[in-house]
C-alpha positions in Angstrom: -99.8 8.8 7.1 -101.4 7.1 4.2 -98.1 6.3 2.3 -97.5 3.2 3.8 -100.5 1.2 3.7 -100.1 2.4 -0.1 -96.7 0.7 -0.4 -97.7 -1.9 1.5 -100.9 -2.7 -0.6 -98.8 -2.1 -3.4 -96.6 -5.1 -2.5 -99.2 -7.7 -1.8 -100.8 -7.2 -5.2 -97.7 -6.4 -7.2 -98.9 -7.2 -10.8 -101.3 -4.5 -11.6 -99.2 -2.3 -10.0 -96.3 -3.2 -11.5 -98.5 -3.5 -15.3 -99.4 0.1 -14.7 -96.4 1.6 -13.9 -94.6 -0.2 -16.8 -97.2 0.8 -19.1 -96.4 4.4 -17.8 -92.8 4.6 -18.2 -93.3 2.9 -21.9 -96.2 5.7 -23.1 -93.6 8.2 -21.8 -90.9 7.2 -23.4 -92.3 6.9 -26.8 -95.1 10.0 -25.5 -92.0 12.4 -25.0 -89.7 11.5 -28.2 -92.5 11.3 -30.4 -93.6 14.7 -29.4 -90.0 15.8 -29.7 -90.5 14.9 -33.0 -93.7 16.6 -33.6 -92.5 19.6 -33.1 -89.2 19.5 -34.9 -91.1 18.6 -38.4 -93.6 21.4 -37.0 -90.7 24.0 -37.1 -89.4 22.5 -40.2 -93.0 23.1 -42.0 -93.3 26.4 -40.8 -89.8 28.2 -42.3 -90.9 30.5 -44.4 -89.6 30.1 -48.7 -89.1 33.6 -48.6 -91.1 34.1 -52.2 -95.3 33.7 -52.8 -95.5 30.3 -52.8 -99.5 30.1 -53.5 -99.2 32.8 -56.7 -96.0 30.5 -58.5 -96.4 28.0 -61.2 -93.5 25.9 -62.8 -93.4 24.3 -66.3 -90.1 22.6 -68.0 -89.8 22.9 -71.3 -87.9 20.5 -73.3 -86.4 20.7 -77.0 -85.4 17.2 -78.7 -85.4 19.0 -82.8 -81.7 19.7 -82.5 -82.3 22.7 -85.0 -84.0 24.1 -81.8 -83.9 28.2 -81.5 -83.2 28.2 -78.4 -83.1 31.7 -77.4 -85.8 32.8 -79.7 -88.4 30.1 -78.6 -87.3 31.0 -74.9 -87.9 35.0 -75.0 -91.6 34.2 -77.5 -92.5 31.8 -74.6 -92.5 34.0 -71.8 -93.7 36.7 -74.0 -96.7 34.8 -74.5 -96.9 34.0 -70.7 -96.7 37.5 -69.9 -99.8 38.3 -72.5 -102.1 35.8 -70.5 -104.9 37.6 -68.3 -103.9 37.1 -64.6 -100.1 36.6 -65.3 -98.3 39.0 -63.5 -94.9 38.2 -64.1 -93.1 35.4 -65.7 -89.2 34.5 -65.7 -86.8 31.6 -66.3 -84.9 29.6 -63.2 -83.1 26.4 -62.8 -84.9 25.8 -59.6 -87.6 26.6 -57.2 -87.6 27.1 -52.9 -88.2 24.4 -51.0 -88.3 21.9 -54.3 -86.0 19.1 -53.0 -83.7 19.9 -55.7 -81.2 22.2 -57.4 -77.4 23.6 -57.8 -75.2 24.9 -54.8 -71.9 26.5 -54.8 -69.1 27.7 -53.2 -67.8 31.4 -52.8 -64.4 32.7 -51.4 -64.8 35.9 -49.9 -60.8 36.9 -50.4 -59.4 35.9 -53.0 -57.0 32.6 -52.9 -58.1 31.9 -49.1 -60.2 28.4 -49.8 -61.0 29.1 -45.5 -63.1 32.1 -46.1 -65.4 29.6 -48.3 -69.5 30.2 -47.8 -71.4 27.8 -49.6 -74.7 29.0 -50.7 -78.2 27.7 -52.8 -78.1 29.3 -56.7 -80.6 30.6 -58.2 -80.3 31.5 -62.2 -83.1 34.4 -62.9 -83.4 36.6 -65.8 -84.4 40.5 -65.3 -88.1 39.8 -63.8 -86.9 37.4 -61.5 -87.8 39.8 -58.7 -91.0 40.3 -59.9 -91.9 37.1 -60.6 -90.7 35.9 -57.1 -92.2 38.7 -55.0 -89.4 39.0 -52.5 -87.9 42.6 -51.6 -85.1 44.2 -52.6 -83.0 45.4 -49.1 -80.0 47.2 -51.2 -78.8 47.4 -54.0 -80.2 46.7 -57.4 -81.8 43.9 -59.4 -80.0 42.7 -62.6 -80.4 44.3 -65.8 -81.5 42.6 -69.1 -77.8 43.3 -70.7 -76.2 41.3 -67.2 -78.1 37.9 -68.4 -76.6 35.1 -70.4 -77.1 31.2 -70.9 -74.3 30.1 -68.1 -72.8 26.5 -69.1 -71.2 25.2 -66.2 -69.4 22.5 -68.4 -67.4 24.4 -70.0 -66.8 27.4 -67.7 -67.0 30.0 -70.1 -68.3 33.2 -70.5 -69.2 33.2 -66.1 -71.2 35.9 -65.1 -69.9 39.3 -64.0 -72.4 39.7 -60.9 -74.6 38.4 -58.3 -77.2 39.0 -56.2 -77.4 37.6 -52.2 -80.1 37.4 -49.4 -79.8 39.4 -46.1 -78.8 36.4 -44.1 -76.0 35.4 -46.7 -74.8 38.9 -46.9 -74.3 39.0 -43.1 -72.2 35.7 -42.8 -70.3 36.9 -45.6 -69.3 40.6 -44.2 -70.8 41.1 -41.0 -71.2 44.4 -40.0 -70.2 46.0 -43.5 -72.6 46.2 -46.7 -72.3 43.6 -49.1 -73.0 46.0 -51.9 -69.9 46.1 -54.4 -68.1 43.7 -52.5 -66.1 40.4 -54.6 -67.0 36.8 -54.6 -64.1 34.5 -56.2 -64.4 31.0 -57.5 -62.0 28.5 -56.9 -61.6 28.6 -60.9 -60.3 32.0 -60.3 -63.4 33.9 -61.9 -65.1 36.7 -60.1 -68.2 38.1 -59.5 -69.4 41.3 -57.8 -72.5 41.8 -55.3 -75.0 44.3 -57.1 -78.0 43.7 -54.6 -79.0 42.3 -51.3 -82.4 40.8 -51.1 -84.9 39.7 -48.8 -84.4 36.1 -47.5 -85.0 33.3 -49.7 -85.3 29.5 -49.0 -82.8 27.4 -50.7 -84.2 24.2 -52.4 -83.3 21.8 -49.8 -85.2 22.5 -46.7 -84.0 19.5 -44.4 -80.2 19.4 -45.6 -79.8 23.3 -45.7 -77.0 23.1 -43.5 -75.0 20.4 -44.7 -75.7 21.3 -48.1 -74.8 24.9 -47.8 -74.7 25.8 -44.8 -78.2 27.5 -43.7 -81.9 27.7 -45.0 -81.5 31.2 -46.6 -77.5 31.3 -47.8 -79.0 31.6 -51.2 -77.2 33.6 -54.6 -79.0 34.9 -57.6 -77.3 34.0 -60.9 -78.3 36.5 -63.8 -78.3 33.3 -66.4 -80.6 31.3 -68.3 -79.7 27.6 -68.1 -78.1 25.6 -71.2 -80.2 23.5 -73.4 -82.3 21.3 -73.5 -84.6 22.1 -70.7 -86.2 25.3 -69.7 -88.0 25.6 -66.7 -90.4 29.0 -66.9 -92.1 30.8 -63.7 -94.9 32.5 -63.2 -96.4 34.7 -60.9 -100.5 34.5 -60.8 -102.7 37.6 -58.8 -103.9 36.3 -56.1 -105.8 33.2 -56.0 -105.6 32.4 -59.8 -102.8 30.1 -59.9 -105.0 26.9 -59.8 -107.2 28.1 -62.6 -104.6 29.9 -64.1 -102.1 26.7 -64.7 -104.4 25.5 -68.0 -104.2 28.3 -69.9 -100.4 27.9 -69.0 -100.0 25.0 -70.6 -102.5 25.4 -73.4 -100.5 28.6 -74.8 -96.8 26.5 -74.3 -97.9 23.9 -75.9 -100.1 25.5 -79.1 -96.9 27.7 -79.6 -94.6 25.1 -81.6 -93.2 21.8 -82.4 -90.1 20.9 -81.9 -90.3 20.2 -77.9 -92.3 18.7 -75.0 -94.6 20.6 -72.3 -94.5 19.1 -69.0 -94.5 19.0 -65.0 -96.8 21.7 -65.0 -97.5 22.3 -61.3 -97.9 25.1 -59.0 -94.8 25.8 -56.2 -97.4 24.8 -53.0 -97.8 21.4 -54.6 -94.1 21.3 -55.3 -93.5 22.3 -51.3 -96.5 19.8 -50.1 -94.4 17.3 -52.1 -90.9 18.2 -50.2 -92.9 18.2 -47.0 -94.7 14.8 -47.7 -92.7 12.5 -45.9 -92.5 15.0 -42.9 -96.1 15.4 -42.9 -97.4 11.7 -43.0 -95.0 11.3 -39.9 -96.1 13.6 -38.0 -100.3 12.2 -38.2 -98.8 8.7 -37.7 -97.0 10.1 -34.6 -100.0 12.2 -33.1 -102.1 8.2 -33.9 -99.8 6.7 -31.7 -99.7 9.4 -28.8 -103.6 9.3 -28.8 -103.7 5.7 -28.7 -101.0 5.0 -26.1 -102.5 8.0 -23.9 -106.2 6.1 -24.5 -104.6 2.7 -23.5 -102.8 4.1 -20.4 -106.1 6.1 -19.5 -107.6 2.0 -20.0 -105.2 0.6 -17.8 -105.4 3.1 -14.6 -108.9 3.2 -15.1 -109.0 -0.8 -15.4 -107.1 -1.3 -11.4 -108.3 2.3 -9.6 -111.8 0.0 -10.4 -110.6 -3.8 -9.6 -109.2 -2.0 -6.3 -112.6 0.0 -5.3 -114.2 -3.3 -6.1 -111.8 -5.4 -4.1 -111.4 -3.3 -1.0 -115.4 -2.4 -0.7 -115.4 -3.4 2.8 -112.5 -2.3 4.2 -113.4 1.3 2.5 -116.7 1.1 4.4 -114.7 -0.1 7.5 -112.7 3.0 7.3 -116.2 5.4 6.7 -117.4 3.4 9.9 -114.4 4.4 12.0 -114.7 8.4 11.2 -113.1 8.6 7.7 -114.2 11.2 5.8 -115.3 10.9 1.7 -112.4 13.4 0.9 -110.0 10.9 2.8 -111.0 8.1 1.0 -110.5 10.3 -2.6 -107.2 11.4 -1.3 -106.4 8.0 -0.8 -107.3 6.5 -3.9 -105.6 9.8 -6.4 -102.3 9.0 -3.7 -102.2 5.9 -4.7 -102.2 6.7 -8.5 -99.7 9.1 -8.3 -97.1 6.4 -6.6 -97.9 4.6 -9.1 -97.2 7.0 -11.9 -94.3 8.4 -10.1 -92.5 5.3 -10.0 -93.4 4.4 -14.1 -92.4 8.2 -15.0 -88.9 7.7 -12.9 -88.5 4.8 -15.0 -89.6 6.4 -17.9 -87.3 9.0 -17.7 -84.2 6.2 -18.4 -86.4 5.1 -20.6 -86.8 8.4 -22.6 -82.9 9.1 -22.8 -82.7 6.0 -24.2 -85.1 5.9 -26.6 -83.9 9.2 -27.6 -80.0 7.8 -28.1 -80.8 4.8 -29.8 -82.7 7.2 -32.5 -80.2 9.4 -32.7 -77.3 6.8 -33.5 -79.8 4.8 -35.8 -82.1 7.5 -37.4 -79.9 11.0 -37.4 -82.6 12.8 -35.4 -82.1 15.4 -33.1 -81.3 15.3 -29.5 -84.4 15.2 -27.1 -84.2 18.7 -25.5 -84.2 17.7 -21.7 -86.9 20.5 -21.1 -89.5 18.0 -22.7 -88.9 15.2 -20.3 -90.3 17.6 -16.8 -93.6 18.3 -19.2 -93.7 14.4 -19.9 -93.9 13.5 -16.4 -96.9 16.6 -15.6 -98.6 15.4 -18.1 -98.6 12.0 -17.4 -99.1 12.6 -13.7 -101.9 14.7 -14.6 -103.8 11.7 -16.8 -102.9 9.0 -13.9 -104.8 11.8 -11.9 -107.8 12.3 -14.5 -108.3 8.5 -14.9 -108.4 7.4 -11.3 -111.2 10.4 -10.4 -114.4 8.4 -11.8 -113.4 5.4 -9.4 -112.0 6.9 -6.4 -114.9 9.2 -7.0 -117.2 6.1 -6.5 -115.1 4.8 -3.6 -115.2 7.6 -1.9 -119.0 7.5 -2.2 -119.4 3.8 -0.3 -121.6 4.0 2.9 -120.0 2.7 6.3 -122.9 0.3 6.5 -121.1 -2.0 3.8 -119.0 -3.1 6.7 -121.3 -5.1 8.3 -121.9 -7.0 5.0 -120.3 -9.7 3.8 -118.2 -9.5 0.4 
């Protein structure tokens, strides 16, 4: 059995064994958390907004003449917008999917009962907000142009008589039953009835969705206009015109009148890119750090499975003298690896957990999903494996006449 002359030759040169195996558990560690990680922002990138992110452009409009028409500038502005060639559709809102920011608030599905309270995302969208947006309508209706008003939450006056919610919110608020004609209260003690049931739409804040309101896609259409003195207008290009479409945008806004100031033209995938920035930059800084730790490690195995080819020469060809075979000198040398990495991926499972709780105490992050550690440890079995072939490949190549030389 070749697992004690392993051991044994393990113990008489301990340091590059011990280097190795430490280096092992460490690349693990930070190999299995970091790709943890990875694939948490990965699954954060990839929800869906729920509306055509790559055909949407924002502007804000806003007024400082304090003789302002509001409401007439507002309705001759997305007139105009509407006129453009390759505008499809344009609308007001207070704030976009995935943006980072906006309003939330809080619905009582019975009346007076503050614990049948589902927070939700709000969207305020005029009649072609469904348009504009491009999700579907499930049930119900859209709202009509008679339904939408300038809603100042300051005051509380003059609230809106209906609303419109996604599938998912329509579900957590009456599972099993159409939301369709069904009341929403206010804690003020103003009410508001479902008219339609859309398709799911993001809510603006993609990585506090649930401690904001609850879920990614508990999100309420508003039919309102904001209150002065910003406006923030959407449109909806054809397809593949929004980047040359967002000049002619601005041109027409800002040739229209005086009075007010044109700005934060951008289009909604830049606006989502810019949510998603942070998230994004971690994630290449994360897959640099697995690819140089793996390349190191690679280094390091490859660095002693060659010092011990070279160091043992003779008693390999000693062995090929007395009958052993090329395959039993490979076996040997790939055996001896994978001690090796066993004993570094044992401790780099501790190692792992650890990392894992001191991240989640210190940084809020998720807990490591134990199914990653078992792939940690192929993996890096399988590299320890890779590495050692080129040298073990060469030992196992020696001639037995190399025992009758002297080293």
């Amino acid at each position: 059995m070749e697992l004690r002359p392993i051991l044994s030759a393990m113990l008489r040169n301990r340091t590059g064994a011990v280097l190795v195996a430490l280096q092992v558990a460490i690349t693990m560690a930070v190999l299995v958390n970091a790709a943890f990680i990875i694939n948490d922002r990965m699954k954060l990138l990839a929800q869906p907004a729920g509306v055509d992110v790559d055909r949407i452009i924002t502007i804000l409009i806003y007024a400082f003449d304090p003789n302002y028409d509001w409401d007439g500038e507002r309705r001759q502005d997305l007139d105009a917008l509407r006129s453009l060639p390759g505008v499809e559709a344009a609308t007001t809102m207070n704030s976009l999917p995935l943006s980072d920011s906006g309003w939330s608030s809080g619905w009582l599905t019975e009346e007076g009962n503050v614990d049948s309270d589902v927070s939700s995302g709000m969207y305020m969208v005029d009649e072609f907000g469904l348009e504009t947006l491009g999700m579907e309508l499930l049930e119900g209706r859209w709202f009509r142009a008679d339904e939408v008003k300038i809603i100042d939450f300051t005051s509380g006056d003059d609230f809106v008589d209906s609303v419109i919610v996604t599938e998912t919110l329509a579900k957590k608020m009456f599972p099993g039953e159409s939301a369709v004609g069904k009341p929403l209260f206010l804690e003020t003690g103003d009410s508001v009835t479902i008219v339609g049931v859309t398709s799911d739409v993001a809510c603006p804040w993609p990585k506090f969705a649930e401690d904001e309101v609850g879920g990614l896609y508990n999100t309420t259409f508003l039919p309102g206009r904001g209150s002065p003195p910003v406006a923030r207008y959407v449109v909806r290009a054809g397809a593949d015109e929004a980047a040359t479409l967002a000049p002619a945008i601005e041109k027409a806004l800002t040739d229209r009148g005086s009075g007010r100031v044109v700005m934060n033209l951008k289009l909604h995938r830049e606006i989502v890119d810019e949510t998603y920035g942070g998230d994004i930059a971690m994630i290449r800084m994360l897959v640099t750090v697995i690819v140089l730790l793996l390349a190191v490690t690679s280094l390091g195995v490859v660095g002693l499975a060659s010092f011990n080819v070279r160091s043992r020469t003779k008693q390999i060809g000693t062995r090929r003298a007395v009958g052993a075979r090329s395959r039993d000198i490979l076996r040997y040398f790939l055996l001896e690896n994978a001690v090796m990495t066993g004993i570094g991926v044992a401790l780099g499972t501790v190692l792992t957990f650890a990392l894992n709780l001191w991240l989640v105490e210190n940084y809020d992050l998720a807990r490591l999903d134990p199914t990653w550690v078992p792939l940690g440890i192929l993996g890096l079995l399988l590299l320890g494996q890779i590495a050692t072939l080129a040298p073990a490949r060469r030992a196992s190549l020696i001639p037995p006449a190399v025992a009758t030389r002297t080293i």
